[in-house]
N, C-alpha and C positions, 0 to 999 in steps of 0.2 A: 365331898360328894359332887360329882358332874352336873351340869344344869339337866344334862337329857336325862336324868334319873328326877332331878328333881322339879322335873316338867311332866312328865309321868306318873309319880306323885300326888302333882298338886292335880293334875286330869283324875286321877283314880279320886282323891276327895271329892271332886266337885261331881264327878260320878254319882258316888254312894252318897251326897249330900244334894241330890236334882232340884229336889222339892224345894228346897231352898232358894237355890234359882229362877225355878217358876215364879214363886211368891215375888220374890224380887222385881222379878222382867215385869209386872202389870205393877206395884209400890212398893213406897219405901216399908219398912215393918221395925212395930218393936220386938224386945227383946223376947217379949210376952210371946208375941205372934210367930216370934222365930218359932218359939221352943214348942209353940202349940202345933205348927205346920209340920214339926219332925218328932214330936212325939217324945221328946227326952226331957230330962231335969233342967232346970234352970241353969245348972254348973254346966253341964253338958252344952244346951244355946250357946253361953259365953264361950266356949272354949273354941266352938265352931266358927263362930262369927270373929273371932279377935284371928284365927289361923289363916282364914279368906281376907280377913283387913291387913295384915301381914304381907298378905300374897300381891294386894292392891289389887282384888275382886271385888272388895266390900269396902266403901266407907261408913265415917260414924257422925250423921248430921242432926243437928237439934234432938234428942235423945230416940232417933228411925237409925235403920240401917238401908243402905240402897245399893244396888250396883253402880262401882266406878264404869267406865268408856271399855276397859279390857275385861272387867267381868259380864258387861254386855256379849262382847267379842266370844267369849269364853264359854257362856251359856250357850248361846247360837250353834258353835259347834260343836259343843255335847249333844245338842238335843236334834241335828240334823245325821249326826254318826249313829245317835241312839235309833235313830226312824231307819236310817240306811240297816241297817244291821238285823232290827227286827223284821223289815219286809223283805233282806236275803233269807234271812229264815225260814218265811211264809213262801218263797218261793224256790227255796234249794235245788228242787228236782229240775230245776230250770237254767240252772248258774251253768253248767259245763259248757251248756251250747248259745247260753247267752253271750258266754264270755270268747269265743270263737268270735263272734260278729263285728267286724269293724265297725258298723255304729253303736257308740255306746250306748249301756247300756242307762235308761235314767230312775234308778230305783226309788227316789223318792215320789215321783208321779203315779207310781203303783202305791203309795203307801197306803189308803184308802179303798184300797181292792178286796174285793170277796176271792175267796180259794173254794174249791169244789172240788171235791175227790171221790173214785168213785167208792161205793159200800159193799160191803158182802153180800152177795146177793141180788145186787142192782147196781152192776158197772157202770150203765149209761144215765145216770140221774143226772151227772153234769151236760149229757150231751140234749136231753130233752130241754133245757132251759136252753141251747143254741139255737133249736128247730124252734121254739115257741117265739124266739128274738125276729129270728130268721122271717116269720110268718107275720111281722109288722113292719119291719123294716122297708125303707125304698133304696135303701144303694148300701153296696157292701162289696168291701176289699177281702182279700184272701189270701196266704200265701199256705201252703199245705204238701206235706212232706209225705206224706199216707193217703189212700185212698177214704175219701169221709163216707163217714156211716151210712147206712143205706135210705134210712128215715130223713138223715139230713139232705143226701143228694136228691132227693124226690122233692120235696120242698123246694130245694134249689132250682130246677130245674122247672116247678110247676109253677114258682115265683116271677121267674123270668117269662111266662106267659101273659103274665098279667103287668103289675108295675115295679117289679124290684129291675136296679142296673147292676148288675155284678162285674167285677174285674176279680181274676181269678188268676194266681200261677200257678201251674202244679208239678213235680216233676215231671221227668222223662216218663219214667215207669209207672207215675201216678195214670197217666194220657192213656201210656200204652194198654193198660190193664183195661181201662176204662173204653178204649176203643172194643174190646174183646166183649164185655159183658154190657154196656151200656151206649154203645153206636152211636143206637139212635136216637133215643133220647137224647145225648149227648150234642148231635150234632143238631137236633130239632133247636133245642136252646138256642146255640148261638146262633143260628137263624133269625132267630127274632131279632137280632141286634144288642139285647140287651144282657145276653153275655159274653164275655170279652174272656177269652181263653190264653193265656201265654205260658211258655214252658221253658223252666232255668232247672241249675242245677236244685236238688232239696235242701230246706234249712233244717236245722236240728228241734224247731219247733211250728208250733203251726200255730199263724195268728188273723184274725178274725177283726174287722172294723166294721162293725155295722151302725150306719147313721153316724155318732158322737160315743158308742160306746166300742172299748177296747177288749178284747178277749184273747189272751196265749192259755194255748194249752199245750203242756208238755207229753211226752211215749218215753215208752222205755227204749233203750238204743236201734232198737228196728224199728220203731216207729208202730210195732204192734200190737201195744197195752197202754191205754190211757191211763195219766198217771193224776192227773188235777187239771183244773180250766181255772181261768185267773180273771176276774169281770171289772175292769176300772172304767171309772168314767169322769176321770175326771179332765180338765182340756189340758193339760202336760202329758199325759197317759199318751190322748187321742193327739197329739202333735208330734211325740216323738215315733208312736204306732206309724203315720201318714208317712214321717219320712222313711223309715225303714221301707216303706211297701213302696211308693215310690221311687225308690234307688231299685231295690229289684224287680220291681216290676220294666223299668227302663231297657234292664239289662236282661230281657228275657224274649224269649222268640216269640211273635206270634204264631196261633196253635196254624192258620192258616197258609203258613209259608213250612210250618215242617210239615203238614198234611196237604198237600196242593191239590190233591184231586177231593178231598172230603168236602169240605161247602163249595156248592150248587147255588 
């Protein structure tokens, strides 16, 4: 048998045997405790723990079992694969266009994130928790591929009267639409200074920094149908969110130099 078979294997065991390794990674455990943490017979514990001691995941010290230096190793990255894997899940509708983006993308900083989708009957329940965010918030990044909701742009714009700083890119066609039905509003905004319009090509998703907390939400391929909003908050979310906006936002026109005659 090949080691890469039987590295695959020994990963597939220590898979279906985790719990085991949790218990380990915080103490050492008896035999008892093995068998209590996995729920099997006593022959069963043994057989477990003697195949991982084999493998040199598990020694056998003063009558405990502990993890050796590579079952440390070994645990860490099951349990960092098993978090990547379950938050691509939680976020699928998100992967195609994630994965276009030359900044990668950093899945385990979302692992701690709420999903929101919308229900039958009341598509915009995830977007009223944006406008309710929106409506406490003082500064907010944006990058948005669709023209946003009509509830949220009004907030936006009645925000920026008061104390919110917004930086904003939106596409081409996001602008142009928006010059058509919303001018002046539009152009009142950035008047006050305190929104900052820029215009790049669209990303495949739209994402949302308000204050410290993180928000993507995904559309179906036109960017038509809200499909889930994604809420992290935690400070790897908001660090690698910063740099994304950041990079494109650099690389994006001000709205002022493709409109040269619209702000006065």
């Amino acid at each position: 048998m090949g080691r890469g078979v039987e590295t695959r294997e020994l990963l597939r065991a220590v898979l279906e045997r985790q719990p085991l390794f949790e218990l380990l990674e915080s103490n050492s455990a008896s035999l008892a405790e093995v068998q209590a943490e996995l729920d099997v017979s006593r022959s069963t514990a043994h057989r477990v723990v003697k195949q991982f001691e084999s493998a040199g995941l598990i020694s056998y010290q003063e009558g405990r079992y502990e993890l050796t230096p590579l079952g440390y190793m070994v645990a860490e990255e099951i349990r960092g694969a098993t978090k990547t894997v379950a938050v691509a899940q939680r976020l699928s509708p998100l992967l195609p266009t994630l994965s276009e983006e030359a900044e990668p993308f950093d899945f385990t900083a979302f692992a701690d994130s709420e999903v929101a989708t919308p229900e039958a009957g009341d598509p915009y329940r995830p977007i009223r928790r944006l406008i309710l965010k929106i409506n406490q918030v003082t500064a907010l990044q944006e990058l948005s591929p669709t023209i946003p909701e009509p509830a949220y742009l009004q907030s936006l714009f009645d925000r920026v009267q008061d104390e919110l700083c917004a930086s904003v890119v939106f596409s081409r066609w996001v602008v142009n639409r928006l010059q058509k039905s919303d001018k002046v509003a539009l152009e009142e905004a950035i008047s006050t200074g305190s929104l900052d319009v820029r215009i790049d090509d669209p990303v495949g998703f739209r994402l949302i920094i308000a204050d410290d907390c993180v928000y993507l939400i995904g559309y179906n391929d036109d960017a038509s149908r809200l499909r889930l909003v994604v809420d992290a908050h935690s400070a790897d979310a908001y660090d690698w969110a910063n740099t994304y906006f950041r990079k494109r936002w650099d690389e994006a026109t001000p709205y002022e130099e493709e409109y040269e005659d619209a702000i006065q």
